[in-house]
N, C-alpha and C positions, 0 to 999 in steps of 0.2 A: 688219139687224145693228145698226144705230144704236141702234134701240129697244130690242132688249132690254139692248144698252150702261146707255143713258140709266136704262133700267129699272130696273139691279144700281147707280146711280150713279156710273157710269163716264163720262168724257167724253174719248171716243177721237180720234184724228186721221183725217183722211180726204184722200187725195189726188182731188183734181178737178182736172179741165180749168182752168189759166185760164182760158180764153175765157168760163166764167162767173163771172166774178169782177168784175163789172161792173158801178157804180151802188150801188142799196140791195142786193142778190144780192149781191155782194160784202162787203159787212158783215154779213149775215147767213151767208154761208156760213163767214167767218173766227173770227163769236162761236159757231160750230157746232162748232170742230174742223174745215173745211175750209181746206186747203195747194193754193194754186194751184200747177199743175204745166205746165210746157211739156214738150208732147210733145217738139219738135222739140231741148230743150235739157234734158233731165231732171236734168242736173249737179246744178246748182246748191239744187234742192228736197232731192235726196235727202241731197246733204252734210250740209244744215240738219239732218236729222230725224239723221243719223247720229250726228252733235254732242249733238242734245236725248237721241238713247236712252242713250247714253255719259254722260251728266251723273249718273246717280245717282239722278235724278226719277222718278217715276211717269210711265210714258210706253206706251200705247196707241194701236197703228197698226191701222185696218183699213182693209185693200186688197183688192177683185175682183179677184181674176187670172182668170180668164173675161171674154171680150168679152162685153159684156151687150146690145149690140144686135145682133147676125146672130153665126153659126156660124162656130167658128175653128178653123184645123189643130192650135194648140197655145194652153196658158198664157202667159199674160206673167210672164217668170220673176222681174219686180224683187223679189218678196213673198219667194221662196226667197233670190236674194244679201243682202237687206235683215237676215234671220233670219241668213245667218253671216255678215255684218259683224258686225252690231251682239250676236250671242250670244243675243239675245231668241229666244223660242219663237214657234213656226206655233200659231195655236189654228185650227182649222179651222170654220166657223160654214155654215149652210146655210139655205136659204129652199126649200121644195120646195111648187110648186104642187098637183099631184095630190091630195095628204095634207092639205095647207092647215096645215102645219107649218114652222116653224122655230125653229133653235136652235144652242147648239155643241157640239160636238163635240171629240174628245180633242185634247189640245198635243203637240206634241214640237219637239226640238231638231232642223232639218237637220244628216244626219253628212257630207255630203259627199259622199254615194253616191247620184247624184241619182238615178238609177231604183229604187234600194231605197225611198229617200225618198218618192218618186211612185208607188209600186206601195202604199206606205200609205194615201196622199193616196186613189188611187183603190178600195182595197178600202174607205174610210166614205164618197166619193161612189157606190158602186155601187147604189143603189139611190133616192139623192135625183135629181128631173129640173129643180130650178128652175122660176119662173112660166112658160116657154115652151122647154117640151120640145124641143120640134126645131130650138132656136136652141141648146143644149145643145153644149158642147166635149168631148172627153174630157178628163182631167184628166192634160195631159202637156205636158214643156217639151222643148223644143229639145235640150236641153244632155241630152237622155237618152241620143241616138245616137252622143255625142261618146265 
């Protein structure tokens, strides 16, 4: 997703791991658009971006909500609260191994109806599988059963 960013000359933000944020990795992940993130304390990262979206700026977040290393019961929903805090739009972007395509895909506003919301999300995932299919989540959060 960076790429084709970089591509249209975009220069997005990117939440990473602290943990690599370390040495020369750390300068280069920071002149990249990467925002170290603690898991264990995510407060404080996500204020900052909510402050930067809210300024008026030209401001590009892209976030994996899909675990990308092993198979998960659900999304990680920060990318949905993030879009109605801050009012910005979901652009939905995809990598599909199989096809050896990617791209993005339509924007919209979350309305607050998160399974209406999600039943979107996953009618344009239904057919991309990402580099490693069977590591593949559905596209659902938590917050659907509620």
């Amino acid at each position: 997703m960076l790429l084709i960013a970089w591509a249209n000359s975009a220069r997005p933000q990117v939440l990473i791991s602290h943990t690599y944020f370390k040495g020369v990795m750390g300068w280069v992940l920071r002149n990249t658009g990467g925002i170290p993130l603690d898991r264990e304390d995510p407060g404080a990262a996500i204020r900052a971006l909510l402050e930067e979206a809210g300024s008026g700026e030209h401001f590009l977040l892209a976030i994996a909500p899909e675990g990308t290393r092993s198979k998960g019961e659900y999304w990680k929903p920060g990318f949905y609260r993030i879009a109605q805090q801050t009012g910005l739009p979901i652009s939905l972007g995809f990598v599909d191994g199989p096809t050896r395509t990617l791209g993005i895909g339509p924007s919209f506003h979350p309305t607050g109806q998160v399974k209406m919301d999600m039943d979107f999300v996953r009618a344009f995932y239904a057919d991309k599988q990402g580099i490693r299919p069977d590591n593949r989540t559905e596209p659902r959060l938590r917050q659907e059963s509620d």
